[in-house]
Each structure stands twice: as C-alpha cells, then as structure tokens.
C-alpha positions in Angstrom: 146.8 154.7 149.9 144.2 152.0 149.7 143.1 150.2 152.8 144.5 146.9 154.3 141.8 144.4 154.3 142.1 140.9 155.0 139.1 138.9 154.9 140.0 135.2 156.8 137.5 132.2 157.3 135.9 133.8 161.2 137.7 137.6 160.8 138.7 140.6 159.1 141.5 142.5 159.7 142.2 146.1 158.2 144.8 148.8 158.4 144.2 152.2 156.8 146.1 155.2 156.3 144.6 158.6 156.9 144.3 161.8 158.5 140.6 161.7 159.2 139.9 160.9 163.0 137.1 158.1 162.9 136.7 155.2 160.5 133.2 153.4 160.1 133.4 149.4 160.1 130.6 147.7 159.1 129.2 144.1 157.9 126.5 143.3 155.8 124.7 140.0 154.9 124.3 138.9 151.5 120.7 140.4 152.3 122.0 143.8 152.8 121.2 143.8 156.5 123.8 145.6 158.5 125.3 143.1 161.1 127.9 144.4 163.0 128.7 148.5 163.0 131.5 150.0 165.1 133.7 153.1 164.8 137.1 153.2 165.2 140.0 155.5 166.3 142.0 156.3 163.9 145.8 157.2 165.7 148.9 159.0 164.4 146.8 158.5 160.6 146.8 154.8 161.1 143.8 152.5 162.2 143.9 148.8 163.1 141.2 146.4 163.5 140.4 143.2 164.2 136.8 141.5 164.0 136.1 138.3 165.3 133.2 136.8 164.2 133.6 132.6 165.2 130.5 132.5 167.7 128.8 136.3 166.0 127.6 135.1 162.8 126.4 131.9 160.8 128.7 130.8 158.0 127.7 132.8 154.7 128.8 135.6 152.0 129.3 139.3 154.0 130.1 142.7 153.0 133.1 144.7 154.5 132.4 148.2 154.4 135.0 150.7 155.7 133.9 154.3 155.6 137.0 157.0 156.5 136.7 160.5 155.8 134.6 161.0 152.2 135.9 157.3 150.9 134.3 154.4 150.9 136.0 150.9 150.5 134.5 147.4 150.3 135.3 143.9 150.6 133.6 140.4 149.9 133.9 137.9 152.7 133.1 134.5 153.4 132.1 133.1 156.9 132.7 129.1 156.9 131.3 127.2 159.9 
C-alpha cells in the first residue's frame, strides 16, 4: 500500500501502512539541504503525522521524504507565505 501524503500550503500530512516499527520523515530544500528530520512510531502497522511548518520555514519548493522499512517514498511540496 502506498503512503498517504498530503502536501497543503504550511503542512504535510501522511498515513502509511506497515509492519516495520519506525518511519523516517524528512524535508529537504530545493537545495537538497535537509530541514526538518524526525522519526516516527509506527502503531498497530499504521503511522500518522502531521508537520506544521507556518512559522518553520520560508515559502519555497520542499521535498517529502518518508523512509519505512527498505522503501522509500517522496513528495513535492510547496510552502506559500
């Protein structure tokens, strides 16, 4: 099952499905600086997250990365301000 990722003006929002333990968030710049890294729980195969990123970063194109298990999925996003 492929991952839940909503990318919004200021968040991100993602759901995954597995039975790994840990998932790997993390945001890149357009410059392929990594921004914002966090890992996160993943319960009863299901992980949900939400990233806030109003006051955390200047308007601009990002990267979503979500790392779970051997997988690797990936998201454009765009910051408005």
């Amino acid at each position: 099952m492929q991952p839940f990722i909503v990318c919004g003006d200021n968040s991100v929002e993602l759901a995954i499905n597995s039975l790994e333990n840990v998932a790997t968030i993390q945001l890149f710049n357009i410059m392929g600086e990594l921004i914002y890294n966090t890992n996160s729980t993943v319960k009863n195969g299901l992980i949900a997250e939400h990233i806030a990123l109003e006051n955390t970063v200047p308007g601009g194109l990002y990267i979503v990365k979500v790392l779970v298990g051997n997988k690797e999925y990936t998201k454009q996003l765009v910051v408005q301000k």
